[in-house]
NULUM-126173 format. One record per residue: x, y negated, z of N, C-alpha, C, O, CB in turn. Coordinates in nm, 3 decimals, always signed. Glycine has a CB too. Example, Ala and Ser with C-alpha at 12.3 -4.5 7.8 and 13.67 -1.06 7.14 Angstrom:
<atoms>
       n.X       n.Y       n.Z      ca.X      ca.Y      ca.Z       c.X       c.Y       c.Z       o.X       o.Y       o.Z      cb.X      cb.Y      cb.Z
    +1.319    +0.569    +0.780    +1.230    +0.450    +0.780    +1.320    +0.330    +0.780    +1.424    +0.332    +0.846    +1.131    +0.447    +0.905
    +1.285    +0.225    +0.708    +1.367    +0.106    +0.714    +1.290    -0.003    +0.787    +1.341    -0.114    +0.804    +1.408    +0.060    +0.572
</atoms>
This chain:
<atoms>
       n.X       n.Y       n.Z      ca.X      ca.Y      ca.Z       c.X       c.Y       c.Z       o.X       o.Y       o.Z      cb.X      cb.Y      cb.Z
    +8.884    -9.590   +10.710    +8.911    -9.449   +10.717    +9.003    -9.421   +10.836    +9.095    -9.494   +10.872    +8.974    -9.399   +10.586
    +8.969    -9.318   +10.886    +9.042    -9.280   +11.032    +9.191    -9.184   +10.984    +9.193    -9.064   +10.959    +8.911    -9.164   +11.150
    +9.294    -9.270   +10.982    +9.403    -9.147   +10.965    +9.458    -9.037   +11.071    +9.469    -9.046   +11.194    +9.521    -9.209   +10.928
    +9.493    -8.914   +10.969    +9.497    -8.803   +11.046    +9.651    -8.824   +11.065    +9.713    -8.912   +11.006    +9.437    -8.659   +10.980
    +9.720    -8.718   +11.170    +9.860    -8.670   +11.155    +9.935    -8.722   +11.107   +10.030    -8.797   +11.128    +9.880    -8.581   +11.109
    +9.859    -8.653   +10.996   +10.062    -8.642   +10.867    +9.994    -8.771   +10.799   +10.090    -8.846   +10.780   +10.112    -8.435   +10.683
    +9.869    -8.838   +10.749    +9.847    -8.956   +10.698    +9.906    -9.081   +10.772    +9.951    -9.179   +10.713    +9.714    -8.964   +10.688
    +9.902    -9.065   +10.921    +9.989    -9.196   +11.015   +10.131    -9.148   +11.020   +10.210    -9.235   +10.984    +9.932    -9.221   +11.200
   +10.185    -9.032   +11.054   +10.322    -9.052   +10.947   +10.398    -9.035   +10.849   +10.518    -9.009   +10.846   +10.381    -9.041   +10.963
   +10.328    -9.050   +10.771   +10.304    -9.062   +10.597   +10.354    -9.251   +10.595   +10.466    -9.297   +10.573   +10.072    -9.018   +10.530
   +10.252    -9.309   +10.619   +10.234    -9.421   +10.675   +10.334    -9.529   +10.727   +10.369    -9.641   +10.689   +10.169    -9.388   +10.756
   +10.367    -9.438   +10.842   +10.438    -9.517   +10.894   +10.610    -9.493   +10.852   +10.695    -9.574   +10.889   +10.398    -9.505   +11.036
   +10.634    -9.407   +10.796   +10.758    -9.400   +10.746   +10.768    -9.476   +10.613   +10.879    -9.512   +10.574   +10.796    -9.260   +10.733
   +10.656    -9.505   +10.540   +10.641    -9.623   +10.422   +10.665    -9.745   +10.481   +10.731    -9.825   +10.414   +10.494    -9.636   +10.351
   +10.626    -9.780   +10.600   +10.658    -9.949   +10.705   +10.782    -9.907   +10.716   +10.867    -9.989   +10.680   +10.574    -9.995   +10.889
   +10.818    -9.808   +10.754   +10.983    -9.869   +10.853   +11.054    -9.894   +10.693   +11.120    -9.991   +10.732   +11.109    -9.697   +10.997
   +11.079    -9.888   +10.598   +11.129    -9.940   +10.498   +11.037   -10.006   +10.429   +11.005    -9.976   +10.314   +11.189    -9.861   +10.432
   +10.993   -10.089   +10.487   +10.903   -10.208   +10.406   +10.847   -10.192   +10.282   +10.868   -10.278   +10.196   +10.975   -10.323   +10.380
   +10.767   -10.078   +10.255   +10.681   -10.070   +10.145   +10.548   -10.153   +10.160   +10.491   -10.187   +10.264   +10.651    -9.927   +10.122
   +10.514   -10.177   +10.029   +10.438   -10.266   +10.028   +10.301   -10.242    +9.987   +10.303   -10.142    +9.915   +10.491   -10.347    +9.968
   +10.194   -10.282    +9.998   +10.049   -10.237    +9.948   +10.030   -10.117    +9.951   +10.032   -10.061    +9.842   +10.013   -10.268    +9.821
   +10.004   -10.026   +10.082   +10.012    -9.902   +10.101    +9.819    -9.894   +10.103    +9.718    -9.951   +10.144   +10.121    -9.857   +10.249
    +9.861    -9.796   +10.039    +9.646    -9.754   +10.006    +9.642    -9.614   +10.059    +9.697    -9.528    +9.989    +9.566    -9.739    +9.784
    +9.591    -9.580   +10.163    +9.505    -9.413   +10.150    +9.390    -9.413   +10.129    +9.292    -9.479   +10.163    +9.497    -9.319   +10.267
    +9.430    -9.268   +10.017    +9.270    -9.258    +9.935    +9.233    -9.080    +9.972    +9.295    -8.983    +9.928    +9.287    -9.296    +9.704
    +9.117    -9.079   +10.065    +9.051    -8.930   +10.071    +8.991    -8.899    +9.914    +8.904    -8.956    +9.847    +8.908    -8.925   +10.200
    +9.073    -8.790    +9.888    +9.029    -8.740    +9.770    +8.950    -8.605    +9.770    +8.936    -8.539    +9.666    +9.140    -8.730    +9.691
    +8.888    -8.559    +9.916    +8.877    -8.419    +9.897    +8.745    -8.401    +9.797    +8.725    -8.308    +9.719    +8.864    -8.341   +10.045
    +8.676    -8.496    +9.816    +8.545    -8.490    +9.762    +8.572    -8.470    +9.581    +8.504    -8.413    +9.496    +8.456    -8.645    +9.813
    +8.699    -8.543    +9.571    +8.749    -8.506    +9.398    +8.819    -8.399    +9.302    +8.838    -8.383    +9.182    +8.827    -8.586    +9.367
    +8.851    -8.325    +9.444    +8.986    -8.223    +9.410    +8.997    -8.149    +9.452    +9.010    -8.191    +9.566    +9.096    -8.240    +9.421
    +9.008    -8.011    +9.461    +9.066    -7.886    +9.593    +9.229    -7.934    +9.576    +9.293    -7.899    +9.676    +9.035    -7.659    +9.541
    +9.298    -7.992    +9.494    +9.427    -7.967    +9.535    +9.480    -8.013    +9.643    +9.547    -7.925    +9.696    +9.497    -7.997    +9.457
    +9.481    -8.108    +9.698    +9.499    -8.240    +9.871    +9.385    -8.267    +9.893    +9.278    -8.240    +9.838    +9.582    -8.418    +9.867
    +9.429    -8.350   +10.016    +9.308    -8.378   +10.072    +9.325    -8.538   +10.055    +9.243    -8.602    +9.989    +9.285    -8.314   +10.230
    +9.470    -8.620   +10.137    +9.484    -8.769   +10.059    +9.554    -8.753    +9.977    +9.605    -8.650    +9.934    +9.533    -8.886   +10.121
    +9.568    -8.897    +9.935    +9.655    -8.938    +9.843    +9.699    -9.104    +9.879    +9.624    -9.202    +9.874    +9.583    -8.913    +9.698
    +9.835    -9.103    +9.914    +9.858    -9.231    +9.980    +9.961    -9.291    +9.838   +10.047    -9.230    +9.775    +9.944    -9.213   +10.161
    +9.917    -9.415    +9.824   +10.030    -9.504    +9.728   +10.125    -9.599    +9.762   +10.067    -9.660    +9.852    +9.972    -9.580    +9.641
   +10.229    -9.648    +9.750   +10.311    -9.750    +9.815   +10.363    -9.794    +9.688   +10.388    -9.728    +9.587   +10.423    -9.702    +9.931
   +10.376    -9.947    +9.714   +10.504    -9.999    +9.590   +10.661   -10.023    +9.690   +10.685   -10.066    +9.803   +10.444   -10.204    +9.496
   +10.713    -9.988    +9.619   +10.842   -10.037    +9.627   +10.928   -10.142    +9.514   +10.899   -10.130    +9.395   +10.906    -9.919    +9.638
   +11.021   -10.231    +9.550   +11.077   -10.315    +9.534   +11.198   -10.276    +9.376   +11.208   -10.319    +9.261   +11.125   -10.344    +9.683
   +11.248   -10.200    +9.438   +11.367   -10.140    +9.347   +11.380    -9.969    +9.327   +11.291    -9.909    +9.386   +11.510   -10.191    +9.420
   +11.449    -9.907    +9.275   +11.493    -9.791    +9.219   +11.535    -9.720    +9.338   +11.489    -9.609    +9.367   +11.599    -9.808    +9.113
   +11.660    -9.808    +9.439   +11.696    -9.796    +9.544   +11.601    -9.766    +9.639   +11.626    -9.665    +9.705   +11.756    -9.884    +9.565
   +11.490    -9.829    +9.667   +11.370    -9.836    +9.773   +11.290    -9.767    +9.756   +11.210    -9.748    +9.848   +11.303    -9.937    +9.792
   +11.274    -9.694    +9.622   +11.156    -9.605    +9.582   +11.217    -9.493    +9.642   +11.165    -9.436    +9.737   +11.113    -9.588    +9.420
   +11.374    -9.443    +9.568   +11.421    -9.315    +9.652   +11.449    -9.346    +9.822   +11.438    -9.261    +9.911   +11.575    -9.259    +9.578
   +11.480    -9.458    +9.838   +11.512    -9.412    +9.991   +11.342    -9.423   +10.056   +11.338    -9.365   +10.164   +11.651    -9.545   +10.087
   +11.226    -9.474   +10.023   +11.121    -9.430   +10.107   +11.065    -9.312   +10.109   +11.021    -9.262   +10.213   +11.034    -9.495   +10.096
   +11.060    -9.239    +9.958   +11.042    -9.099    +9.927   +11.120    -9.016   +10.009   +11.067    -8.914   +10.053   +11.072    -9.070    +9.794
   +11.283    -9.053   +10.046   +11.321    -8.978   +10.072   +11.278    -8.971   +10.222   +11.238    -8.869   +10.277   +11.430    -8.978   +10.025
   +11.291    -9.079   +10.274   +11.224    -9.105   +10.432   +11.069    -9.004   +10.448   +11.060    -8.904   +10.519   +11.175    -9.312   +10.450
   +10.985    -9.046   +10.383   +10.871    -9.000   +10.407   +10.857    -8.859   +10.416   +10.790    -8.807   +10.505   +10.798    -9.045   +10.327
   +10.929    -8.783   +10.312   +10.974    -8.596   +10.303   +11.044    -8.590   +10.470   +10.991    -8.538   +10.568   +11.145    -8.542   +10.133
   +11.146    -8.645   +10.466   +11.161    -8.648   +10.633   +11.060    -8.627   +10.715   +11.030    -8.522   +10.771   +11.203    -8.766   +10.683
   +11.018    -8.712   +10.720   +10.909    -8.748   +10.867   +10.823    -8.653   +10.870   +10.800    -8.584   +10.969   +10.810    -8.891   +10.870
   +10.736    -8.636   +10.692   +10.610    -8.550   +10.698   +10.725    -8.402   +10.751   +10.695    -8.371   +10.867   +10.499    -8.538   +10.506
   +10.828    -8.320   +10.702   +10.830    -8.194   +10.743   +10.902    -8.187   +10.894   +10.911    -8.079   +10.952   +10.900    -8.110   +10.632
   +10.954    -8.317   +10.953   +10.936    -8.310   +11.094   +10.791    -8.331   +11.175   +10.779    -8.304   +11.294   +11.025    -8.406   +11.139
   +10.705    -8.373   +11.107   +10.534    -8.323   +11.137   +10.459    -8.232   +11.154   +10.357    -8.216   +11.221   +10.467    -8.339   +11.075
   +10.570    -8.115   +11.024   +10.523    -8.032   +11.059   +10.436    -7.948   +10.894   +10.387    -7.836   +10.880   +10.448    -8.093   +11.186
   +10.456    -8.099   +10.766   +10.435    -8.031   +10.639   +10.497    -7.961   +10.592   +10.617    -7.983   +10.611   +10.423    -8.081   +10.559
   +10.474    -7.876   +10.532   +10.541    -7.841   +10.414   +10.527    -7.888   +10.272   +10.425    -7.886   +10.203   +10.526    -7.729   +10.407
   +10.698    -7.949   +10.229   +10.722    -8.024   +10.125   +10.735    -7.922    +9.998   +10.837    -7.854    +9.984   +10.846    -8.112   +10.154
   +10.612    -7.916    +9.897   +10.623    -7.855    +9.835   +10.701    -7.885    +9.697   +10.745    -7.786    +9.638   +10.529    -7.824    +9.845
   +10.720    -8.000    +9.646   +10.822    -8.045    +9.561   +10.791    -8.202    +9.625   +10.711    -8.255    +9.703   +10.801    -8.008    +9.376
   +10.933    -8.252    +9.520   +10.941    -8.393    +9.499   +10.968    -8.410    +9.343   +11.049    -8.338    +9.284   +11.058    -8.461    +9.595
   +10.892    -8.517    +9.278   +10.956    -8.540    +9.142   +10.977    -8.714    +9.164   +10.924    -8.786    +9.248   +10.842    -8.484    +8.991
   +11.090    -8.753    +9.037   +11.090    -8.868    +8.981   +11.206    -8.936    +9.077   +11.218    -9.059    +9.084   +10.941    -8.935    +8.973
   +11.272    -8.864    +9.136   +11.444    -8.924    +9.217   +11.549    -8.986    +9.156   +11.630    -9.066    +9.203   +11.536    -8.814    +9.270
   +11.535    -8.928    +9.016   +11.637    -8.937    +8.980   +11.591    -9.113    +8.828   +11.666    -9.191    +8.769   +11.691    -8.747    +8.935
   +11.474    -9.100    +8.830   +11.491    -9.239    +8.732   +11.463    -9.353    +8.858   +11.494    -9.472    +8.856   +11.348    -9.253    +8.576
   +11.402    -9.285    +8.958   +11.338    -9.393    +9.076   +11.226    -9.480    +9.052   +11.192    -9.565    +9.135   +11.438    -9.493    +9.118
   +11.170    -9.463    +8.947   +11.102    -9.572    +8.920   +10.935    -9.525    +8.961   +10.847    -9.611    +8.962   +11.134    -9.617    +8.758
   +10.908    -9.388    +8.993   +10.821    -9.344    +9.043   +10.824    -9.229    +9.095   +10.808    -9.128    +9.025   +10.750    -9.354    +8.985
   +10.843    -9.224    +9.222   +10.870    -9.093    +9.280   +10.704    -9.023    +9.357   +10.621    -9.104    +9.396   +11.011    -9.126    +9.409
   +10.685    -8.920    +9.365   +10.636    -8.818    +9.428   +10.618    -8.740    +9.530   +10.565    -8.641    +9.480   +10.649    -8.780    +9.396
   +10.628    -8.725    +9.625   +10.622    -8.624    +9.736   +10.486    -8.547    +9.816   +10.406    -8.584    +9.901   +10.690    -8.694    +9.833
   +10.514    -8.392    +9.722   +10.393    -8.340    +9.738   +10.411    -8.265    +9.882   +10.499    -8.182    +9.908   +10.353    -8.247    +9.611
   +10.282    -8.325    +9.992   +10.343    -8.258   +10.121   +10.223    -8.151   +10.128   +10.173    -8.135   +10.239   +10.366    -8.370   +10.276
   +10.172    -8.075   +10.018   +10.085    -7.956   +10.059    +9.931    -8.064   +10.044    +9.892    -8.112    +9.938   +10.134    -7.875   +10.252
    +9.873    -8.078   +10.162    +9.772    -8.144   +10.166    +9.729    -8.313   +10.139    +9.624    -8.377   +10.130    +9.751    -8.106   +10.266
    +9.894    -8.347   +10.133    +9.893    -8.484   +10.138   +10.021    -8.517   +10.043   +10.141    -8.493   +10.056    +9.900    -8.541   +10.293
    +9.924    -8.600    +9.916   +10.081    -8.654    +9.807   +10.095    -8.843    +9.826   +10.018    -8.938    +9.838   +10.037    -8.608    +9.566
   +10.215    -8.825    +9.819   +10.250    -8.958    +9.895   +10.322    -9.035    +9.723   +10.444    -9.018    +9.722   +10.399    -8.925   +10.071
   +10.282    -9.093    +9.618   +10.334    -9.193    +9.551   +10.393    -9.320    +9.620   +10.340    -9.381    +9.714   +10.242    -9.224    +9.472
   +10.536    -9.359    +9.547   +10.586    -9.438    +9.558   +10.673    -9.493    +9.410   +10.751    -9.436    +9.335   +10.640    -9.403    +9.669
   +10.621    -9.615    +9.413   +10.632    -9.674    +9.253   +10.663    -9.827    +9.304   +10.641    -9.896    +9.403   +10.460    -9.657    +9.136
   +10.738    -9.843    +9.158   +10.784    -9.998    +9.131   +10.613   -10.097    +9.079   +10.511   -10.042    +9.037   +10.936    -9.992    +8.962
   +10.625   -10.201    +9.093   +10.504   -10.291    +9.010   +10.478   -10.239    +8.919   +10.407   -10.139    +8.932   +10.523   -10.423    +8.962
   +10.500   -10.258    +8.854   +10.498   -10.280    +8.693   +10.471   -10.108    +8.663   +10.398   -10.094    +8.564   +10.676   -10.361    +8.612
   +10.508    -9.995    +8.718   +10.436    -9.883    +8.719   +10.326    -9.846    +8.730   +10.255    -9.777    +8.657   +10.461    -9.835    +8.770
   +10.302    -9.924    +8.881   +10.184    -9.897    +8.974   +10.091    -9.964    +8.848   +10.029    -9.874    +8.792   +10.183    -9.984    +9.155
   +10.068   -10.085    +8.793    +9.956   -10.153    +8.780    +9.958   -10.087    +8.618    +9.850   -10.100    +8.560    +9.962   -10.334    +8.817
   +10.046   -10.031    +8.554   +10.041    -9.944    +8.463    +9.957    -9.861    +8.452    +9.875    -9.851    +8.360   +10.122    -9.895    +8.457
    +9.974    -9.757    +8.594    +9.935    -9.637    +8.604    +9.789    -9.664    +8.676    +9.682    -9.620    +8.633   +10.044    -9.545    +8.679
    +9.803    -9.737    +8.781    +9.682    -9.756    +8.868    +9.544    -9.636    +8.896    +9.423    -9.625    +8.873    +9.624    -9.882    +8.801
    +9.627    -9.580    +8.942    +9.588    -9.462    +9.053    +9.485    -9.466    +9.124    +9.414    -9.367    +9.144    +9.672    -9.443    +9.149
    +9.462    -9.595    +9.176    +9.393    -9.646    +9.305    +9.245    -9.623    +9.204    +9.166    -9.538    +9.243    +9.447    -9.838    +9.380
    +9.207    -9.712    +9.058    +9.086    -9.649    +8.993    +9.087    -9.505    +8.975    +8.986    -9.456    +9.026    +9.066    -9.705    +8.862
    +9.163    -9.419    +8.921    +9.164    -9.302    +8.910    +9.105    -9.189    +8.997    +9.047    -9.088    +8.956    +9.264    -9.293    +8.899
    +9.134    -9.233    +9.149    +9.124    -9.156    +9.257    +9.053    -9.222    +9.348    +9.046    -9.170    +9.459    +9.240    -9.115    +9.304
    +8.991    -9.340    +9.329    +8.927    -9.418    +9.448    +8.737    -9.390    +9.432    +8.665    -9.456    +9.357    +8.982    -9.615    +9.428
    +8.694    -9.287    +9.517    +8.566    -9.218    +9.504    +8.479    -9.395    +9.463    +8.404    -9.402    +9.366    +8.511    -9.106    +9.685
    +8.503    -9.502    +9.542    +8.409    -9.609    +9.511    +8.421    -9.635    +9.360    +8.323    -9.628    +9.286    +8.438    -9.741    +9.597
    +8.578    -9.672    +9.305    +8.529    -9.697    +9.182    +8.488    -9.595    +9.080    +8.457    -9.636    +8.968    +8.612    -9.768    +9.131
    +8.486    -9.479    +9.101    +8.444    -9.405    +9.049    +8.285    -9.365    +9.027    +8.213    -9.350    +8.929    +8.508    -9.341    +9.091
    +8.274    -9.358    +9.122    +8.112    -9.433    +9.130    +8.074    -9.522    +9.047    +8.040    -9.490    +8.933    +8.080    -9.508    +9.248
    +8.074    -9.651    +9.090    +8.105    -9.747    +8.979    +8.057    -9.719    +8.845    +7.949    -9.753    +8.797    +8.242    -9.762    +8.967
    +8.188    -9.627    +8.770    +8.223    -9.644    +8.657    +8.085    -9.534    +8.619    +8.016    -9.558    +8.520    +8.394    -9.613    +8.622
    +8.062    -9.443    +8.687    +7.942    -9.302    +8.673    +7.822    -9.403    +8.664    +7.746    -9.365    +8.575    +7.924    -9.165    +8.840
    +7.780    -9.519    +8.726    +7.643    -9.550    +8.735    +7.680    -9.679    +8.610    +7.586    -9.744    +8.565    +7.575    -9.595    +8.917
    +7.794    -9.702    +8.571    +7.785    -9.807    +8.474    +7.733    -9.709    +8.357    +7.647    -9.753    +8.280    +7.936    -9.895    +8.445
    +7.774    -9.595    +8.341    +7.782    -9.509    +8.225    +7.653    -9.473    +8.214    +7.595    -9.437    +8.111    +7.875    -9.392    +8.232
    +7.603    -9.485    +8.342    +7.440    -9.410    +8.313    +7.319    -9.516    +8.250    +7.205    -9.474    +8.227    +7.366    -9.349    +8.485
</atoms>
């Protein structure tokens, strides 16, 4: 997938604090609400808020508008809705909880539509 704009610095403000297993997923085909949806793990409580908080940075020096943030304050899964683009950032043990990546990933979704049929 070719990233746009605010998806490469979305992106790249998840690297400069070493997030880990970063996924963008085009969701437009699933949703009018965004268009991606990017995931990152982070390490600790500490790393979840300071990349969230980094990334709200970067995207509204880009040029988004940050329409909320949730989940700062337990850290253990934070949020940052930048309008067209929501940026998750989660601990392990969240992520593979929650696992997003099936939820929102048009291939496995597919998948799961032609298993059903």
């Amino acid at each position: 997938m070719r990233l746009n704009k605010l998806q490469r610095t979305a992106v790249t403000a998840l690297e400069d604090i070493k997030a880990r297993d970063i996924r963008v997923l085009d969701v437009r085909k699933i949703t009018s609400f965004y268009d991606s949806l990017i995931i990152a793990t982070a390490e600790s409580n500490r790393q979840v808020r300071a990349l969230a908080h980094h990334v709200r940075e970067r995207l509204q020096e880009a040029g988004a508008t940050i329409v909320g943030v949730e989940g700062e304050e337990a850290g253990e899964w934070v949020l940052v809705d930048g309008g067209d683009i929501v940026v998750h950032v989660m601990q392990p043990a969240v992520r593979a909880h929650y696992n997003l990546e099936e939820l929102w990933d048009t291939t496995a979704i597919r998948a799961r539509a032609k298993a059903a049929a």
